[in-house]
Backbone atoms as SQL, in Angstrom:
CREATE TABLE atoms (id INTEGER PRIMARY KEY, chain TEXT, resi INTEGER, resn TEXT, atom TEXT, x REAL, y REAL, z REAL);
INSERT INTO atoms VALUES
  (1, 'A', 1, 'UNK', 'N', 38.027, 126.361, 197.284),
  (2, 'A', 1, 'UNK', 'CA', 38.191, 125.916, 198.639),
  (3, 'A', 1, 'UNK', 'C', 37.687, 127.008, 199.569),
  (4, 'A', 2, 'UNK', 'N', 37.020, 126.276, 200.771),
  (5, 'A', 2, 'UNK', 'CA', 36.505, 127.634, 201.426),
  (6, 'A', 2, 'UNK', 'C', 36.765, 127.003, 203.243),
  (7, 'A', 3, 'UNK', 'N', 37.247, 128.080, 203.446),
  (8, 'A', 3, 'UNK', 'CA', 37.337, 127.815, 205.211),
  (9, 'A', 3, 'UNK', 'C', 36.047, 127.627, 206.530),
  (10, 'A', 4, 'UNK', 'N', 35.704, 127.027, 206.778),
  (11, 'A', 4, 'UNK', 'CA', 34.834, 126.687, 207.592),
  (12, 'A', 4, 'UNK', 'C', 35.069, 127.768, 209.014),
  (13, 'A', 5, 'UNK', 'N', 33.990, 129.234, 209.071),
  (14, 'A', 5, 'UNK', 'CA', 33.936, 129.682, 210.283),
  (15, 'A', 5, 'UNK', 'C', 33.710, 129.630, 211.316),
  (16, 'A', 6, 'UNK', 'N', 32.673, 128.365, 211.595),
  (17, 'A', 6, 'UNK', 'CA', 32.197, 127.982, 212.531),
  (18, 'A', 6, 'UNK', 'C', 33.178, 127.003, 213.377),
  (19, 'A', 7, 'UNK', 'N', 34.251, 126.491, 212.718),
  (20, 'A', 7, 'UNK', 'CA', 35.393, 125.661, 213.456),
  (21, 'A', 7, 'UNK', 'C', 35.788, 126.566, 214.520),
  (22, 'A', 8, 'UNK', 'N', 35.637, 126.470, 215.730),
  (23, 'A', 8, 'UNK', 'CA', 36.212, 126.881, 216.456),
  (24, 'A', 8, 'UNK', 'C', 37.700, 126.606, 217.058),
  (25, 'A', 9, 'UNK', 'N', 38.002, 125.359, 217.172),
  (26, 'A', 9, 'UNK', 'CA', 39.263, 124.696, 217.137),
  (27, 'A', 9, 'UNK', 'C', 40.416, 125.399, 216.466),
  (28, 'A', 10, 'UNK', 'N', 40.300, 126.189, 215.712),
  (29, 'A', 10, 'UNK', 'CA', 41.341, 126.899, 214.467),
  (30, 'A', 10, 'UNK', 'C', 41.828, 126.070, 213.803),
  (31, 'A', 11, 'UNK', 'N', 41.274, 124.796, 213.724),
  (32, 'A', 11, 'UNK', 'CA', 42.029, 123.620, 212.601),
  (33, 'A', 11, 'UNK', 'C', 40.857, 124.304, 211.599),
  (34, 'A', 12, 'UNK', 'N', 41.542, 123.880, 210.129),
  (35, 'A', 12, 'UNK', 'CA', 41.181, 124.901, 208.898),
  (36, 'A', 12, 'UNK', 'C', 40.781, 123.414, 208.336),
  (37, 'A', 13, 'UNK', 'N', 39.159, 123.490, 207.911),
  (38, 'A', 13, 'UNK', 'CA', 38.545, 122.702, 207.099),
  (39, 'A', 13, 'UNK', 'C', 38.412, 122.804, 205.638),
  (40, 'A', 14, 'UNK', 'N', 38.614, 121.753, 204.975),
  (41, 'A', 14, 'UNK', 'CA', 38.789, 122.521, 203.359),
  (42, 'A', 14, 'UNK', 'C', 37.480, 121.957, 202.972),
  (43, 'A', 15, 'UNK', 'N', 36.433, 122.736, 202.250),
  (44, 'A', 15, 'UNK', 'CA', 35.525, 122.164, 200.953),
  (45, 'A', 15, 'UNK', 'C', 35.623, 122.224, 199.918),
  (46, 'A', 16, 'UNK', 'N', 35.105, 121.201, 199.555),
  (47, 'A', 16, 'UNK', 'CA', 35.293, 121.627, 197.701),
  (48, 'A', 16, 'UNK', 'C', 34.005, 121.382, 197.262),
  (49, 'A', 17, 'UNK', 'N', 33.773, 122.240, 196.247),
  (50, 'A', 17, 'UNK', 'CA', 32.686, 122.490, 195.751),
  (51, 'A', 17, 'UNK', 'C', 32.561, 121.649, 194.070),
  (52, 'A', 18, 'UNK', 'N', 31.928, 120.260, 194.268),
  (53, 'A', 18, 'UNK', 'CA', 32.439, 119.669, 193.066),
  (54, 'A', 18, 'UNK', 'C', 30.730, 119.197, 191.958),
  (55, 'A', 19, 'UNK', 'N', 31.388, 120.219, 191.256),
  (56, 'A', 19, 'UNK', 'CA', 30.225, 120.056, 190.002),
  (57, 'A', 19, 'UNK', 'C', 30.379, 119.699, 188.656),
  (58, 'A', 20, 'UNK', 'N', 29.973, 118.917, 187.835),
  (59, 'A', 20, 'UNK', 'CA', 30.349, 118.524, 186.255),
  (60, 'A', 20, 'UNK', 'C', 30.429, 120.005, 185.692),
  (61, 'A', 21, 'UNK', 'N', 31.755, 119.847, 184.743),
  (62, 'A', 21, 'UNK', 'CA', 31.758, 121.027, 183.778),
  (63, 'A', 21, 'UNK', 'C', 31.815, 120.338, 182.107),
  (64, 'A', 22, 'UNK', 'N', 31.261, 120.601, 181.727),
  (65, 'A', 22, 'UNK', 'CA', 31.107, 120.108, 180.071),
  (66, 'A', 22, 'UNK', 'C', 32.405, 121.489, 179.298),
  (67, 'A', 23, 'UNK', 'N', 33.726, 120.502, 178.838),
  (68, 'A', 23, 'UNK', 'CA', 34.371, 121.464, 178.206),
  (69, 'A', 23, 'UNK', 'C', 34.311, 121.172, 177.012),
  (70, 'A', 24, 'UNK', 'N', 34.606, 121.797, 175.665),
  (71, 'A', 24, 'UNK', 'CA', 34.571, 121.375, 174.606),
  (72, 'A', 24, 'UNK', 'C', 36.332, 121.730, 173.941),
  (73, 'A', 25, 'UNK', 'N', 36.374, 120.925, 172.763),
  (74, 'A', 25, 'UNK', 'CA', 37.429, 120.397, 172.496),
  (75, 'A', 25, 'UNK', 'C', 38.189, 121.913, 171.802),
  (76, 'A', 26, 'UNK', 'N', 37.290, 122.307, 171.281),
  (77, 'A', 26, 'UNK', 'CA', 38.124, 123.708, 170.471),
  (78, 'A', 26, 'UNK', 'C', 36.742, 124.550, 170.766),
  (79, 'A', 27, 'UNK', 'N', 37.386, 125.759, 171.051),
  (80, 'A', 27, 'UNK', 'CA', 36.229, 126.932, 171.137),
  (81, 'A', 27, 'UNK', 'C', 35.861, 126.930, 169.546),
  (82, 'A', 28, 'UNK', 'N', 34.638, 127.161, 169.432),
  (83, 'A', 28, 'UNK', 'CA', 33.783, 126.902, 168.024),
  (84, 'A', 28, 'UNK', 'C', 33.995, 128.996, 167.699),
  (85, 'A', 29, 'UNK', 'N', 34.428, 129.564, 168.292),
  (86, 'A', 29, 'UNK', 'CA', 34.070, 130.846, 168.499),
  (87, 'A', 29, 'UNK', 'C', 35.457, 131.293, 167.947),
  (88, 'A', 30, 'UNK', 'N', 36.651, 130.839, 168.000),
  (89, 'A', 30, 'UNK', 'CA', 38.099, 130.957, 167.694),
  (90, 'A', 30, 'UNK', 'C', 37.867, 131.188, 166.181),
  (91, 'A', 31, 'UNK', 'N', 37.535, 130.606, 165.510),
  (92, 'A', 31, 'UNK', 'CA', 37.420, 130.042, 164.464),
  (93, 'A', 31, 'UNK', 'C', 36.832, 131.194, 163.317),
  (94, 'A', 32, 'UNK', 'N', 35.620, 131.504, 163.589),
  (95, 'A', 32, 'UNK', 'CA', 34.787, 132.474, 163.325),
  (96, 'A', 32, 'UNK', 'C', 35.345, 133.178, 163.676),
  (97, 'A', 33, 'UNK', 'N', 36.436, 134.100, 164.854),
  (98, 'A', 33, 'UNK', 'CA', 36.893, 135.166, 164.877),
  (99, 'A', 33, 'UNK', 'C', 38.225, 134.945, 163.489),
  (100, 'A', 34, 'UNK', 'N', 38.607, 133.931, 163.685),
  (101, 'A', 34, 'UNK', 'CA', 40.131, 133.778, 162.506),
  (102, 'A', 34, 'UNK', 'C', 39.375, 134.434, 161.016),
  (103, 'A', 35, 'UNK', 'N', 38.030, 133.720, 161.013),
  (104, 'A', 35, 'UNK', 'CA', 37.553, 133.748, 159.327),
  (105, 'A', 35, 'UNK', 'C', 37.031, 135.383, 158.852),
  (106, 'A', 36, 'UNK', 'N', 37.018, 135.857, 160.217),
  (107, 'A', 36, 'UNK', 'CA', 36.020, 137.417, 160.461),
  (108, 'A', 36, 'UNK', 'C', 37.561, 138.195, 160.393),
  (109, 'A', 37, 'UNK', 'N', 38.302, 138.124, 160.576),
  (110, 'A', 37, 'UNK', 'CA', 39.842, 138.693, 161.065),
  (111, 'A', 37, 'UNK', 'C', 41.103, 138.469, 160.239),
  (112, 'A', 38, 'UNK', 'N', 40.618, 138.024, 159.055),
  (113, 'A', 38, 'UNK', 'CA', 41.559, 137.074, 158.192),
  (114, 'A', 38, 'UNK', 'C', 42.728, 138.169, 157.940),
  (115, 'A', 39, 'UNK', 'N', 41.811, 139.316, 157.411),
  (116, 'A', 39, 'UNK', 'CA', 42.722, 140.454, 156.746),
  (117, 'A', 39, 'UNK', 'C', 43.332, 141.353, 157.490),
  (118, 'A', 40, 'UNK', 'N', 43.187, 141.459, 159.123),
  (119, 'A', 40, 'UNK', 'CA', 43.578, 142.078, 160.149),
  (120, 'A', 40, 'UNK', 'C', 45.382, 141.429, 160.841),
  (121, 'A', 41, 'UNK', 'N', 45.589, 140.527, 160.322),
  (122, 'A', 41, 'UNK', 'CA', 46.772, 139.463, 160.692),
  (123, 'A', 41, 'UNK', 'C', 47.961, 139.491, 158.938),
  (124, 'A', 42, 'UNK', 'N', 47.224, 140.098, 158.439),
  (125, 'A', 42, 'UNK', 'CA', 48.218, 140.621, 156.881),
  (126, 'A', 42, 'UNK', 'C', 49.060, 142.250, 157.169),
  (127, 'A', 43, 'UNK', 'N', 50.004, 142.200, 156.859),
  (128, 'A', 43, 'UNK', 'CA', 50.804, 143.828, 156.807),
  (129, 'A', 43, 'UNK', 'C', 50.261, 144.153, 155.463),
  (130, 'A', 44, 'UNK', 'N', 50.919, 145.951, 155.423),
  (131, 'A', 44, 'UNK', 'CA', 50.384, 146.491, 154.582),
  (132, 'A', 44, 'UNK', 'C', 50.724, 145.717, 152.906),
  (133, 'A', 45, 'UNK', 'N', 52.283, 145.398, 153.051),
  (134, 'A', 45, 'UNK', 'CA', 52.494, 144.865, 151.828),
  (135, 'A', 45, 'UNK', 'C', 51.844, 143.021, 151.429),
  (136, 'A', 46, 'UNK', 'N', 51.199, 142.676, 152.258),
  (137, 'A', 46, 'UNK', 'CA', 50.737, 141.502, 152.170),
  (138, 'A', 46, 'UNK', 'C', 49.621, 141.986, 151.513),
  (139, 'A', 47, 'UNK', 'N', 48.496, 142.896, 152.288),
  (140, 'A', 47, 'UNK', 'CA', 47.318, 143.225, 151.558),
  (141, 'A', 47, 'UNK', 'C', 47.565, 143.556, 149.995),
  (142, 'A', 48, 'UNK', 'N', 48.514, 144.535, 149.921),
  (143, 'A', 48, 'UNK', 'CA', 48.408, 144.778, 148.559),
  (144, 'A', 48, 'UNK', 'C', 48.616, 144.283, 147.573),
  (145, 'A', 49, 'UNK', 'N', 49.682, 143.003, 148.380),
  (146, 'A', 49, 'UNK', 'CA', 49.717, 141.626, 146.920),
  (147, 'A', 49, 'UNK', 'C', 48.483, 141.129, 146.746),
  (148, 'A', 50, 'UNK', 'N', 47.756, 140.927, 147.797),
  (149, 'A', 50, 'UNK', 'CA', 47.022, 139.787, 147.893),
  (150, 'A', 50, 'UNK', 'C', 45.969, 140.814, 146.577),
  (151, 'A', 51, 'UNK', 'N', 45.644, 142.153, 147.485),
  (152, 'A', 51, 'UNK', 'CA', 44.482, 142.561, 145.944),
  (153, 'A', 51, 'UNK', 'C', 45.322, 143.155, 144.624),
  (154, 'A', 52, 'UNK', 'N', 46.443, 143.117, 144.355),
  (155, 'A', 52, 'UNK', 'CA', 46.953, 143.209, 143.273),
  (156, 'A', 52, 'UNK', 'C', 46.465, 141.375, 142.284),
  (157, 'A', 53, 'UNK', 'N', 46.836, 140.765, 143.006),
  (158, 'A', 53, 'UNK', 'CA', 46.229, 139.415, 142.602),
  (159, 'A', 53, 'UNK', 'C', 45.489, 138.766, 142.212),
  (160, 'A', 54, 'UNK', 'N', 44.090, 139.288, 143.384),
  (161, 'A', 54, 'UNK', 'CA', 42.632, 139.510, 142.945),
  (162, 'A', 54, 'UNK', 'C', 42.641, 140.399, 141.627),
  (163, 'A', 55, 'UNK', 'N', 43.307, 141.462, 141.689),
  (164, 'A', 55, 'UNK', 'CA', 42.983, 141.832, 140.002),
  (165, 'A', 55, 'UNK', 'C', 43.383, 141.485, 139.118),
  (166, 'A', 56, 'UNK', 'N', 44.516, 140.619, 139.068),
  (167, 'A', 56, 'UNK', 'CA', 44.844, 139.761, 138.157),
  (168, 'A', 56, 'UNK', 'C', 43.618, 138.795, 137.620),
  (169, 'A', 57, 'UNK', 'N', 43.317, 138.442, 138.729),
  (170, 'A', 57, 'UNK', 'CA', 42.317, 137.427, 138.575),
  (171, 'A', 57, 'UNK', 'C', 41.138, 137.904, 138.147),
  (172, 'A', 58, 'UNK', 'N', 40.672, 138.915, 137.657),
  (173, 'A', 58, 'UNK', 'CA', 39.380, 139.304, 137.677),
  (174, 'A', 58, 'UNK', 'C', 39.808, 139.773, 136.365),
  (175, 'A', 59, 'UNK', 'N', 41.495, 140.270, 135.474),
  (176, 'A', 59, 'UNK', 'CA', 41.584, 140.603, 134.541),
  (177, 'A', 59, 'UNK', 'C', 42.167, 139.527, 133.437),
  (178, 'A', 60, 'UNK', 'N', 41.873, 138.277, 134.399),
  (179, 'A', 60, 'UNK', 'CA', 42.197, 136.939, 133.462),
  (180, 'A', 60, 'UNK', 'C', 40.589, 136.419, 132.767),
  (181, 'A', 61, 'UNK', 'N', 39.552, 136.849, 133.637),
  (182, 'A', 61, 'UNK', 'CA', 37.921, 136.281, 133.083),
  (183, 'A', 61, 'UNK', 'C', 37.527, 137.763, 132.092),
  (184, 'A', 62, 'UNK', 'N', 38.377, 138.415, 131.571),
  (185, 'A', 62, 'UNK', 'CA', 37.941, 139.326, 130.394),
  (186, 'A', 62, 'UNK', 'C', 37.868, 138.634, 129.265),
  (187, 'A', 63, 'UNK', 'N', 37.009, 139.433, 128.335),
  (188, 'A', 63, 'UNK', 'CA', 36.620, 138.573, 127.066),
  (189, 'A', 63, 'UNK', 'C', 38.153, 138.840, 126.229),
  (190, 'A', 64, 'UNK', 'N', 38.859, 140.250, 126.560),
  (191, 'A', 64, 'UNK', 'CA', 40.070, 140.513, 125.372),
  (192, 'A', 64, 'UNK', 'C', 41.058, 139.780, 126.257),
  (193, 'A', 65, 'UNK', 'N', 41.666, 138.723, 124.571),
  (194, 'A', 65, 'UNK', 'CA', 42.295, 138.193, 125.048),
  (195, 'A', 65, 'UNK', 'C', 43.902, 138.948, 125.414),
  (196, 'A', 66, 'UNK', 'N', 44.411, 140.344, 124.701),
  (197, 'A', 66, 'UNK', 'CA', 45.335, 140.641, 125.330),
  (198, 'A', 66, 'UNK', 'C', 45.350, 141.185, 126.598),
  (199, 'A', 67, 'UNK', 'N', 44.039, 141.220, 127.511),
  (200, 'A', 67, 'UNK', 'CA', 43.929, 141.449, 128.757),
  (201, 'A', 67, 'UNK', 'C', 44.435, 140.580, 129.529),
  (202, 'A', 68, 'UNK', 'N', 43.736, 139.521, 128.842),
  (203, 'A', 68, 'UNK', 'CA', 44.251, 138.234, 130.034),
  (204, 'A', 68, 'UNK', 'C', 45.272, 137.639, 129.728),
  (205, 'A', 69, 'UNK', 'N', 46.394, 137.813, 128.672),
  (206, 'A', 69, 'UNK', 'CA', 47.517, 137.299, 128.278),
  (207, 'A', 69, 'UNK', 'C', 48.612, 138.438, 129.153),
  (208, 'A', 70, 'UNK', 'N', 47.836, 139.631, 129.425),
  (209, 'A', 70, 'UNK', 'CA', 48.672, 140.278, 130.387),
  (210, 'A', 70, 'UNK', 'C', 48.676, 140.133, 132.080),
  (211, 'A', 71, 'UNK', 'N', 47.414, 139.871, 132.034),
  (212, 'A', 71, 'UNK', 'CA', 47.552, 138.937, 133.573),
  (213, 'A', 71, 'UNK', 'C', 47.811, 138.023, 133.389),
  (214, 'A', 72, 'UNK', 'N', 47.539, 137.038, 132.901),
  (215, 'A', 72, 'UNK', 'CA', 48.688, 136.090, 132.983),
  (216, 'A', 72, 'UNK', 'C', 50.133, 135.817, 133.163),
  (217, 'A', 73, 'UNK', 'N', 50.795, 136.417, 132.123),
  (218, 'A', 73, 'UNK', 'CA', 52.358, 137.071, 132.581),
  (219, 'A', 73, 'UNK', 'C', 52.435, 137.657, 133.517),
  (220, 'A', 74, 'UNK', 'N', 51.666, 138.318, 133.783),
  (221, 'A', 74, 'UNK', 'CA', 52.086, 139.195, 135.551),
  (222, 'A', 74, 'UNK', 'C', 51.649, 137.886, 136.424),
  (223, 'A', 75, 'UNK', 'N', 50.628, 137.367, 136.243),
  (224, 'A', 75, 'UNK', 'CA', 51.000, 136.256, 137.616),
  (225, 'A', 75, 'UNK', 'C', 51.548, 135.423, 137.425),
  (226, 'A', 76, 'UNK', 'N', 52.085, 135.339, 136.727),
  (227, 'A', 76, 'UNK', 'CA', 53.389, 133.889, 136.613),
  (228, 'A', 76, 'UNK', 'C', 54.768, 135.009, 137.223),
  (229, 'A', 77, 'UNK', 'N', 54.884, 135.713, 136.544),
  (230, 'A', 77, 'UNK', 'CA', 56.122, 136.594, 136.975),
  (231, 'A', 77, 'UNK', 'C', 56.253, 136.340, 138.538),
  (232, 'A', 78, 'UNK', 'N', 55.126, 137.124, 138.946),
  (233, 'A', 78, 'UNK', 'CA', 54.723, 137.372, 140.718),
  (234, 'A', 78, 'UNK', 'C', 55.371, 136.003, 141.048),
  (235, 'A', 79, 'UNK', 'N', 54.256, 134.886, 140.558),
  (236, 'A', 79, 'UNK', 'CA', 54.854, 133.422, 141.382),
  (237, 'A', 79, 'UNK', 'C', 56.204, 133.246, 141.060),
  (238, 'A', 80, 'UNK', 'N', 56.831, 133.323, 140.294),
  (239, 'A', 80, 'UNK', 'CA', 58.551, 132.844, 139.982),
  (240, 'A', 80, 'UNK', 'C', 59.292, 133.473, 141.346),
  (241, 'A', 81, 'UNK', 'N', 59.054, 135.104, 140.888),
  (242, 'A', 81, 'UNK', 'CA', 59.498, 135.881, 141.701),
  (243, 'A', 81, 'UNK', 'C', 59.988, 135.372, 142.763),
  (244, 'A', 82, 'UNK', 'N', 58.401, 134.962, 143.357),
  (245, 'A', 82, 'UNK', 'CA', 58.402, 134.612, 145.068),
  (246, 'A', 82, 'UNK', 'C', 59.684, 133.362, 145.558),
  (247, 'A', 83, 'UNK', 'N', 59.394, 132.391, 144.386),
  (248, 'A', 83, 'UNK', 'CA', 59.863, 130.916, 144.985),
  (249, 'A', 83, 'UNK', 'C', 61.049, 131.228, 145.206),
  (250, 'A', 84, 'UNK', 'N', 61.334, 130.925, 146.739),
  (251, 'A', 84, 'UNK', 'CA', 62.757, 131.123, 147.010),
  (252, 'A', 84, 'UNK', 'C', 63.324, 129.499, 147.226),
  (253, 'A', 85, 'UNK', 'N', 62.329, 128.921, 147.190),
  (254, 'A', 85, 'UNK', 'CA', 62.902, 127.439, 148.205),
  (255, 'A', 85, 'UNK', 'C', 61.705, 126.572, 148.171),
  (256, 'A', 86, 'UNK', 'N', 61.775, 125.053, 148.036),
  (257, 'A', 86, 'UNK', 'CA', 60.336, 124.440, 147.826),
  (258, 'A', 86, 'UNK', 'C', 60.136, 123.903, 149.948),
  (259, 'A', 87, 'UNK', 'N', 60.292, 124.602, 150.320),
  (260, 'A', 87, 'UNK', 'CA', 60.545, 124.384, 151.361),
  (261, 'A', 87, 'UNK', 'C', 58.924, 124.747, 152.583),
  (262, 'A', 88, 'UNK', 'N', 58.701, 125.996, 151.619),
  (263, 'A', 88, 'UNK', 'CA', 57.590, 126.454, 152.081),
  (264, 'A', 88, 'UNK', 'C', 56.092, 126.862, 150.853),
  (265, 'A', 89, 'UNK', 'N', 55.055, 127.048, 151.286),
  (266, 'A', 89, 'UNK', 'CA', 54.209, 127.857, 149.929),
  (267, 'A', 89, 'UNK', 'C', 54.248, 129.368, 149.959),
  (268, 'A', 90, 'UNK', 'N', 54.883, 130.043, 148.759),
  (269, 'A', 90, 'UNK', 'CA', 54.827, 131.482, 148.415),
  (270, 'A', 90, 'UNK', 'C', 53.268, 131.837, 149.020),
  (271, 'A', 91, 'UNK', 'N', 53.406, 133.148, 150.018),
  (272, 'A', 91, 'UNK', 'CA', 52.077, 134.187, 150.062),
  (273, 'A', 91, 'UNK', 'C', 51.197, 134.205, 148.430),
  (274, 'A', 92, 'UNK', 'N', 51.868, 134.402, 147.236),
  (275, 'A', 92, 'UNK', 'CA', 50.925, 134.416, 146.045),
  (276, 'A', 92, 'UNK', 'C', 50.299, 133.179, 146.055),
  (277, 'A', 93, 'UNK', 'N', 50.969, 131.799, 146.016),
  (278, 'A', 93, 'UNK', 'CA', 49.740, 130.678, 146.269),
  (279, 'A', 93, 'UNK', 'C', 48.727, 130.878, 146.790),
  (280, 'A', 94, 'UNK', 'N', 49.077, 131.099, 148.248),
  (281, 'A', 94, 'UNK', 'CA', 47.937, 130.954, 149.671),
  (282, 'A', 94, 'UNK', 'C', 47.014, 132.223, 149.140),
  (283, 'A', 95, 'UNK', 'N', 47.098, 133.336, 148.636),
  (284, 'A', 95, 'UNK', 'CA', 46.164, 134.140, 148.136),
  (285, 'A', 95, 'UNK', 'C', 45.335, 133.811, 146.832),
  (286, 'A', 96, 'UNK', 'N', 46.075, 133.194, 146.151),
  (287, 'A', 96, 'UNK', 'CA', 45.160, 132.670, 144.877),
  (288, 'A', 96, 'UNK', 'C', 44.534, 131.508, 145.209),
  (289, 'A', 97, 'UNK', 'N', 44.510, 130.459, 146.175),
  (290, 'A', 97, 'UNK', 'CA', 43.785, 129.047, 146.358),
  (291, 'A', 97, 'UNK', 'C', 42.533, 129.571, 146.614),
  (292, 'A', 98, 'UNK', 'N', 42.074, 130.637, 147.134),
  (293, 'A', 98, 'UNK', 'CA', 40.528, 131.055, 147.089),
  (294, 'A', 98, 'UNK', 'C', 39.617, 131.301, 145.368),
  (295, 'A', 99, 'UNK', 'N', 40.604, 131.177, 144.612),
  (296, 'A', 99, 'UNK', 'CA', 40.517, 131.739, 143.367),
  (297, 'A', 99, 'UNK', 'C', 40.853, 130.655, 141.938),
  (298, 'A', 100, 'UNK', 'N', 41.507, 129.346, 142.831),
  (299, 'A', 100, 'UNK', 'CA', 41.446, 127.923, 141.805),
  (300, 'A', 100, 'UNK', 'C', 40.484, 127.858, 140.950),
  (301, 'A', 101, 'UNK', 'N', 39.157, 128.143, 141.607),
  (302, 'A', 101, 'UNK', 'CA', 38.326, 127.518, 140.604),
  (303, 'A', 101, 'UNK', 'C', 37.660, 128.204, 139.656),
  (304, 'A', 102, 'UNK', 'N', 38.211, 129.487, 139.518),
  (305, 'A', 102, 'UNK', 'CA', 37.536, 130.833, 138.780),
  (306, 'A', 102, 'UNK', 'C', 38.586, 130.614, 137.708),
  (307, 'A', 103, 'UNK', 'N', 39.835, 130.437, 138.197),
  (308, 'A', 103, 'UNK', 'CA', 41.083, 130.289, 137.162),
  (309, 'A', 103, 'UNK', 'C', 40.936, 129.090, 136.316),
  (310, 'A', 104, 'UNK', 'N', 40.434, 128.215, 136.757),
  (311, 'A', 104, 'UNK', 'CA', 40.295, 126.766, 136.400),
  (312, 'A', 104, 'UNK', 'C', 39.178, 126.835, 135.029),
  (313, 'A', 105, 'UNK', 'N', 37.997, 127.641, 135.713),
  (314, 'A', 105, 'UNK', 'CA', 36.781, 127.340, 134.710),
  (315, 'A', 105, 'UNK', 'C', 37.424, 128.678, 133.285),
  (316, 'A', 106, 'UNK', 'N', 38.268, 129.136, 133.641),
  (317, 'A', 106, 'UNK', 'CA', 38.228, 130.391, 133.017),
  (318, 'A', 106, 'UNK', 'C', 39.224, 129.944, 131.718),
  (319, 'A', 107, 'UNK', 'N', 40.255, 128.889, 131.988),
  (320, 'A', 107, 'UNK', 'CA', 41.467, 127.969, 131.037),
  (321, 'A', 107, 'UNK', 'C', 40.766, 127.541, 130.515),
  (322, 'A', 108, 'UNK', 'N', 39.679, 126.594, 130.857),
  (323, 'A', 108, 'UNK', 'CA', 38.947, 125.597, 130.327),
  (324, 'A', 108, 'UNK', 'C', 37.691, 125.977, 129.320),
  (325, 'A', 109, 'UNK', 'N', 37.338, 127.771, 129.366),
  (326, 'A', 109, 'UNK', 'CA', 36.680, 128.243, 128.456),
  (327, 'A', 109, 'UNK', 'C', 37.446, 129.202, 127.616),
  (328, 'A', 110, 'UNK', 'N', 38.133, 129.239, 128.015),
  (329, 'A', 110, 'UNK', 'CA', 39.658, 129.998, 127.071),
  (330, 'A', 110, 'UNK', 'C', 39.670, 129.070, 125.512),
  (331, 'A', 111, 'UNK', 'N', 39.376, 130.383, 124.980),
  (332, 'A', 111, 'UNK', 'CA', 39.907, 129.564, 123.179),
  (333, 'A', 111, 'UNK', 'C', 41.327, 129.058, 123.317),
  (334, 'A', 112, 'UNK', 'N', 41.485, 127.995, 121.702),
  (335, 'A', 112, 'UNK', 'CA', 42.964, 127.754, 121.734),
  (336, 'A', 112, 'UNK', 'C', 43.592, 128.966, 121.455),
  (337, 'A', 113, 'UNK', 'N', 44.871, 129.268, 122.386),
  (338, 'A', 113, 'UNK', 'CA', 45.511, 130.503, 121.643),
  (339, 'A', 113, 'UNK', 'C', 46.795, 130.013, 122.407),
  (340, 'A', 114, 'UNK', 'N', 47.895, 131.158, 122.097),
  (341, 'A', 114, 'UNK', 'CA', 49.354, 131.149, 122.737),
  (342, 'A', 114, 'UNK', 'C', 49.239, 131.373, 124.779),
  (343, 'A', 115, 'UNK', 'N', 48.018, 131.617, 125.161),
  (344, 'A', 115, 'UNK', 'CA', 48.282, 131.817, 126.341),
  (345, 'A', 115, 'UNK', 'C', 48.093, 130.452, 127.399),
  (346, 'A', 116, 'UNK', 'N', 47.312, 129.427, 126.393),
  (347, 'A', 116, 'UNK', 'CA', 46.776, 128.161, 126.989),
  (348, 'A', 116, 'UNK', 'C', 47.719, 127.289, 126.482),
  (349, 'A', 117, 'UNK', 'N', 48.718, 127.470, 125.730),
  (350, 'A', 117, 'UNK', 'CA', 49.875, 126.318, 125.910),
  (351, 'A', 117, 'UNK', 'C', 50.787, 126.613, 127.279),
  (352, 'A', 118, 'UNK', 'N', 51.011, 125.489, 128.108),
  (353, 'A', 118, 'UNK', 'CA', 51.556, 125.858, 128.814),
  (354, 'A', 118, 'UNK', 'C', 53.178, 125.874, 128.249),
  (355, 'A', 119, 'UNK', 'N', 53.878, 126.859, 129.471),
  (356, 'A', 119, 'UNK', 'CA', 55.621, 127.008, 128.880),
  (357, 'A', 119, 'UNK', 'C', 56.422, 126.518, 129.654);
């Protein structure tokens, strides 16, 4: 709004200055900062599950199988651990769902042994 100086009268003229604005529905830019920032919004003990986890996971695709029969038990442990309540998903889920399908192909090329029956 802008006051008209030239009114001499001292009655106060209002303008408005009216132009199309194109808004969009979600900043596209939010988004890309969340995916760039992921690990900046974790505390210290969040990070270190999360890459304690990742190494689980990276010591489940070893060829010895008592490697990966020991990650295995450690990440089942971890997940028990967590579940307090089916109320919510344990932090160990939400860190391993990036990692389903490494775990997935990795069972499915797994010889038969005691670690692929499930318990």
């Amino acid at each position: 709004m802008a006051i008209d100086p030239s009114n001499e009268g001292g009655a106060t003229e209002e303008k408005r200055d009216v132009s199309s604005v194109k808004v969009l529905a979600k900043d596209p830019k939010k988004k890309d900062d969340k995916n760039n920032n992921e690990d900046d919004n974790f505390s210290d003990e969040d990070l270190a599950l999360k890459q304690q986890l990742e190494l689980y996971v990276e010591r489940v695709q070893d060829s010895n199988p008592g490697i990966q029969k020991i990650a295995l038990e450690s990440m089942r442990n971890e997940i028990r651990t967590s579940t307090r309540s089916m109320t919510y998903v344990p932090k160990q889920l939400k860190f391993l769902r990036p990692h389903y399908g490494t775990l997935k192909s990795c069972y499915e090329t797994m010889g038969d042994s005691e670690e692929k029956v499930p318990s």
